[in-house]
N, C-alpha and C positions, 0 to 999 in steps of 0.2 A: 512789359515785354511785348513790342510789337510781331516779334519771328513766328511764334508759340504758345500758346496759354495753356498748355495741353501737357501733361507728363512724358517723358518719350526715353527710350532707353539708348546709352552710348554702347557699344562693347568693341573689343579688339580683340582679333579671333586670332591664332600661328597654325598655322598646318591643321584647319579645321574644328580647335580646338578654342574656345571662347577663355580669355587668361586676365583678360579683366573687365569690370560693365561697371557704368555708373547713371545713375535714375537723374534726370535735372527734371526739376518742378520749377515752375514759377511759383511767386511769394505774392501777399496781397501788397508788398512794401515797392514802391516805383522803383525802379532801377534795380530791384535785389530778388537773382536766385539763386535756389538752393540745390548742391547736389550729396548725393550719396555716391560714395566709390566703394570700390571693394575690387581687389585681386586675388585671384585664386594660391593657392596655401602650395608650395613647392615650388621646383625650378622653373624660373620664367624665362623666355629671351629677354638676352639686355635691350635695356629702353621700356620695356610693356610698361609701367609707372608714369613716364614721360608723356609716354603715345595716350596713355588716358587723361592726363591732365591736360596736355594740349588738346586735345579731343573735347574736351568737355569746355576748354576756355575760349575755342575757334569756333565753337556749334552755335549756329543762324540766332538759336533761340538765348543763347547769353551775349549776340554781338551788341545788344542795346542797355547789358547791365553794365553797372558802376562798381557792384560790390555783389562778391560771392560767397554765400554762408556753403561748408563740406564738409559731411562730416567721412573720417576716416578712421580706418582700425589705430589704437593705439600706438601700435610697434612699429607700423608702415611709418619711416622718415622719407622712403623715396617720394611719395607723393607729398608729403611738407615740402619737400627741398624744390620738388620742380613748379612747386604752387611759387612760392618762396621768388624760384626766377620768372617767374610771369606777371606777378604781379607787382602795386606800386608800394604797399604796405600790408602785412600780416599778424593777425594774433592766433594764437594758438591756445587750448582749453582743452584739458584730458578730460573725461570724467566717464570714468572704470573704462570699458574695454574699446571705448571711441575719443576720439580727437576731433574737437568744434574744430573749424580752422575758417577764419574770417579776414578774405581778403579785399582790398580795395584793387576792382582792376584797373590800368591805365586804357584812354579813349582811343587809343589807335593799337588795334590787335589783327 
């Protein structure tokens, strides 16, 4: 990752209220980072799901990955579904209360 080497945090805040964040790391693997998401638990505006996954795949420090390791809560399908349209192929991996979810992204984002 030429953008980044550094940890750094995504969030998307609505009426001053922070409604989802997600951590991107670089990996020691060339072309490959890793993020954690998480949305906060109750009513969101439509989209918050979206807005972070696009957030997290448009961010300086993933524009030089190939392949994105995420993990995400179990039950969350919004963020599969929007990884899902972003990327060029996807696996998905429950194990208990998270979802690996490993995507291959396409080079023009």
């Amino acid at each position: 990752m030429t953008h980044s080497d550094q940890p750094h945090q995504i969030t998307i805040d609505d009426d001053g209220r922070t409604t989802a964040q997600a951590e991107v790391s670089p990996t020691d693997d060339q072309g490959v980072v890793r993020s954690a998401m998480h949305v906060e638990s109750g009513q969101l505006p439509p989209g918050t799901r979206a807005r972070l996954v696009d957030a997290v795949i448009d961010d300086p420090a993933v524009s030089d990955a190939s392949h994105l390791v995420a993990t995400v809560p179990t039950g969350d399908t919004g963020l599969v579904d929007r990884i899902r349209e972003r990327a060029d192929s996807v696996e998905v991996r429950a194990t208990g209360a998270t979802k690996f979810v490993e995507a291959d992204l396409p080079p023009q984002r």
